[in-house]
Steps between C-alpha positions, in 0.01 A plus 500: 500500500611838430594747758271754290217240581572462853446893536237454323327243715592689902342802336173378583577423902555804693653496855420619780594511909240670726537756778509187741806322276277250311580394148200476273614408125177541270399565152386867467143334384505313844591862669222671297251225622554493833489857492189510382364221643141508696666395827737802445270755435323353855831592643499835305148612634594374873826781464338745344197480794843476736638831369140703486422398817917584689492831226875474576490827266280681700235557262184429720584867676465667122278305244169332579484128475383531167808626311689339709383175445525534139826650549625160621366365169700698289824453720442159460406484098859717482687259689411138386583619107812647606612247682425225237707724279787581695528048533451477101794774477755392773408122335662605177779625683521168610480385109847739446674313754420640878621216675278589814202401594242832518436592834083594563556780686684671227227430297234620775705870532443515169181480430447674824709795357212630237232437706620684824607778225178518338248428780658718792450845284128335349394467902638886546265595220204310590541675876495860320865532677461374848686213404860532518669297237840292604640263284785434623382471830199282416715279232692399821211437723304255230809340352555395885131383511466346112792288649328347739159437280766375222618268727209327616437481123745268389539304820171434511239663202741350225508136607137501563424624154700204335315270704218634354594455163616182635170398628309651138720280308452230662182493475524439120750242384783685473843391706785746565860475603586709841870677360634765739152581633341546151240283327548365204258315313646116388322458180689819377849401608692326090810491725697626792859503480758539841781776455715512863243654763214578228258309308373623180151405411384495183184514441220467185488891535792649602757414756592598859852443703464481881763414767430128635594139449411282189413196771302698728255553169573147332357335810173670457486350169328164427632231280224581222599901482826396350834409585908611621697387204818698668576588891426874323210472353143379504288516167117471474290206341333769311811639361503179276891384534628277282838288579722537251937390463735747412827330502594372801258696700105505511234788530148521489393733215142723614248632253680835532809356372685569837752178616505398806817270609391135622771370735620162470404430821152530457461396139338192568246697721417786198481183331297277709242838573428578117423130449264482744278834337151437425456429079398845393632680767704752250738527247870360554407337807750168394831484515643563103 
């Protein structure tokens, strides 16, 4: 594989360590759904009633509950964009080659930055100027608070949204691989290949790199989702392999033309497995 393609592939997983020190390595969709998962915007309702009801701003003493209420609203619908933004942006810095993983509460100051700068001066208006605007001051008195709402979030909002999605899918038929906290559905996995402390998943629409072990995620694989031709790699049933010699060595050829070494070791296991495939089962599933 080419290095080009490997950059290619860890694009898609963006890192990230929390203002309590946990990792969390997810695919920006995964970010983008928890985000905006149900069971977040529960959370979302249950800080915003939190901050109306403290006022750490003061606002009760200058604008009747209804602006400030709404006010709330708008901090909020200035905030969540942001900060879905500022992850999308510091992610491709992560594309370019920032080694480190993106810490949340760089990404919470700023998205907090705009909306302190926009709503502090908006509350001073809506007060007719009884309302003294301080940014500064106020950016360091909710950055200090957001941290401690951001960290119940992904200590405990952000697991219980993937067991959600956990529970939804399997309530269909759908089975999914746990990889460094993420989901990822089995039937769309053509082949997963180890590289040092990574895997590399490909899968039947894109791919994804995350840090963890190819065994942890080969023993959540049954015998009939496909098989480990190599101690580095584990390739899908549905990715149709087909054993093949080249020279002295043996691969198994996929329907997207990728090779995938067999070692000697375990030829007579590829072998044995593709014999035993249901007739029909799919194309170049016999050894050639």
């Amino acid at each position: 594989m080419h290095s080009e393609d490997l950059n290619d592939q860890s694009s898609d997983a963006v890192r990230l360590v929390d203002v309590l020190g946990r990792r969390h390595d997810l695919r920006f969709d995964e970010i983008f759904r928890a985000l905006s998962h149900r069971v977040s915007f529960l959370f979302y309702a249950i800080t915003l009633l939190a901050f109306f009801v403290t006022d750490p701003p003061g606002l009760h003493d200058h604008l009747p509950a209804v602006l400030a209420a709404p006010l709330w609203l708008l901090a909020f619908a200035i905030y969540l964009p942001v900060y879905i933004g500022a992850i999308y942006l510091l992610a491709r810095l992560q594309r370019a080659g920032l080694p480190l993983p993106i810490p949340t509460p760089l990404i919470g100051a700023i998205a907090l930055a705009p909306t302190t700068g926009l709503i502090e001066p908006f509350a001073a208006y809506l007060s007719g100027g009884t309302y003294q605007p301080h940014v500064l001051q106020k950016f360091l008195i909710f950055f200090v608070a957001v941290q401690t709402f951001e960290a119940v979030f992904y200590r405990f909002v952000l697991p219980a949204t993937q067991r959600a999605d956990e529970d939804d899918g399997a309530s269909g038929d759908t089975r999914h691989l746990t990889v460094a906290g993420s989901k990822v559905p089995v039937n769309k996995v053509r082949h997963i290949e180890a590289q040092q402390h990574f895997v590399r998943i490909q899968l039947s629409d894109g791919s994804v790199m995350y840090r963890a072990r190819l065994s942890d995620i080969v023993a959540q694989t049954a015998p009939e989702d496909g098989l480990q031709p190599h101690r580095s790699w584990w390739v899908s049933r549905d990715a149709a392999p087909s054993l093949m010699q080249e020279g002295q060595r043996y691969v198994l050829r996929l329907d997207d033309q990728t090779k995938v070494p067999v070692s000697r070791a375990r030829l007579a296991e590829v072998q044995s497995w593709m014999q035993n495939q249901p007739d029909g089962s799919g194309a170049g599933l016999r050894p050639e």
